[in-house]
C-alpha positions as CSV (number, residue, x, y, z in Angstrom):
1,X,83.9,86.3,94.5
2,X,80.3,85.8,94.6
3,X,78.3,83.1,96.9
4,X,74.5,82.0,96.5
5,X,72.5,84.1,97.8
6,X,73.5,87.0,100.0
7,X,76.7,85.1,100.7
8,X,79.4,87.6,99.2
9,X,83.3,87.4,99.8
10,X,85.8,89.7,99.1
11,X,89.6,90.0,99.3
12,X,92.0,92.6,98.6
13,X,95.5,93.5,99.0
14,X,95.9,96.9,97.9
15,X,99.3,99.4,98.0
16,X,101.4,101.5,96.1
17,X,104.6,100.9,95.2
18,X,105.6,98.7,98.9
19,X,109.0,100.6,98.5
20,X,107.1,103.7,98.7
21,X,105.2,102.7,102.0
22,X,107.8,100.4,103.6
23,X,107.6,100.5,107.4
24,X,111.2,101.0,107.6
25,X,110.6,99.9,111.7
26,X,114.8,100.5,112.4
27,X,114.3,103.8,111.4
28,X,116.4,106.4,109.6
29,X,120.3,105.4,109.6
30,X,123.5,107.2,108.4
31,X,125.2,105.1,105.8
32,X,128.5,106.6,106.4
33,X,128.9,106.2,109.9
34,X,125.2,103.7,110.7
35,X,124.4,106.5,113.7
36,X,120.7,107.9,113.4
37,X,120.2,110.6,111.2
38,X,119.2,114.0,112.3
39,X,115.9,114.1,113.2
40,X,115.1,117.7,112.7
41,X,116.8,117.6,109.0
42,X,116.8,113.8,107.8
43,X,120.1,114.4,107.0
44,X,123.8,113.2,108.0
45,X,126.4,116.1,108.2
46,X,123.8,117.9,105.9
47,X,123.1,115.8,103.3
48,X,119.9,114.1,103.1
49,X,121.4,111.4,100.4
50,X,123.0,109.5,103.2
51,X,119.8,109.5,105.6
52,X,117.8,106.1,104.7
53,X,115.7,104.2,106.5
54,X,115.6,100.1,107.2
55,X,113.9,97.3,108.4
56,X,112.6,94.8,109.8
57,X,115.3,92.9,107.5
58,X,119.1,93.0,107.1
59,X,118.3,94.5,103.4
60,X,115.1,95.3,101.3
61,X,114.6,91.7,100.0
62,X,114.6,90.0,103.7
63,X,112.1,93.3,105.1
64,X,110.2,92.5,102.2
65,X,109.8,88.8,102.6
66,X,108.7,89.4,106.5
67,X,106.1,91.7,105.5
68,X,104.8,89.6,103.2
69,X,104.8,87.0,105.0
70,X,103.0,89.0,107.8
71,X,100.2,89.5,105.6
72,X,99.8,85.9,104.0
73,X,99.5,84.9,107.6
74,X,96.8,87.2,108.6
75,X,95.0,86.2,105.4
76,X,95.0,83.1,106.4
77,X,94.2,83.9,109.9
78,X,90.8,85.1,108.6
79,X,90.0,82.5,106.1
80,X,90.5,80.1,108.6
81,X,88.2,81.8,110.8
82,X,85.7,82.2,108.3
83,X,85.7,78.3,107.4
84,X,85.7,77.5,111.1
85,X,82.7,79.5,111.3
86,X,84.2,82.1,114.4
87,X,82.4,84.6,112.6
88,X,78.7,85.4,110.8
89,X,80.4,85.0,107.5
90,X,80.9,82.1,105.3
91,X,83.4,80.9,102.1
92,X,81.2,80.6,99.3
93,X,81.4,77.7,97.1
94,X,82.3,78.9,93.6
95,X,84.5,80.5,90.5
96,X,87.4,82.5,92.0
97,X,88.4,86.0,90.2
98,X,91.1,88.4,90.2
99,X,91.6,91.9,88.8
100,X,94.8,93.7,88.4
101,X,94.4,97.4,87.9
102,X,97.3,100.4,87.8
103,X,95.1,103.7,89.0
């Protein structure tokens, strides 16, 4: 998005595949038993197939809806500092654009 002037604003949320970059913040579990997997191997009586990781939710769709939700809010964290003039930088009045690109 570009202001008059020298004004310029951008935004971005760039990632991979979230699943691939989770933050998985309960760490490694079991699913047989729930007891942490071996951390030398990242396995569970040898097998690696029953070593996943979770969190901060109860399942994938509740981790994923905090961390989402942790971002929105620092976006609008910044915005708002930005319109409340906290920083040297202003929203530019204006057309807003988006691009969408699979690298």
């Amino acid at each position: 998005l570009v202001g008059q002037d020298d004004h310029k604003f951008v935004a971005a949320f760039a990632s991979t595949n979230l699943g691939d970059v989770s933050p998985n913040t309960a760490g490694p579990r079991c699913l047989d038993s729930g007891l942490p997997c071996d951390p030398v191997t990242s396995t569970c009586h040898g097998l690696n197939e029953l070593c996943v990781a979770f969190g901060p939710g109860r399942d994938m769709f509740e981790s994923t809806q905090i961390i989402g939700r942790k971002q929105f809010d620092k976006a609008v964290e910044l915005v708002d500092e930005v319109v409340a003039h906290k920083t040297k930088h202003r929203v530019p009045a204006g057309r807003v654009a988006s691009r969408h690109s699979f690298i």
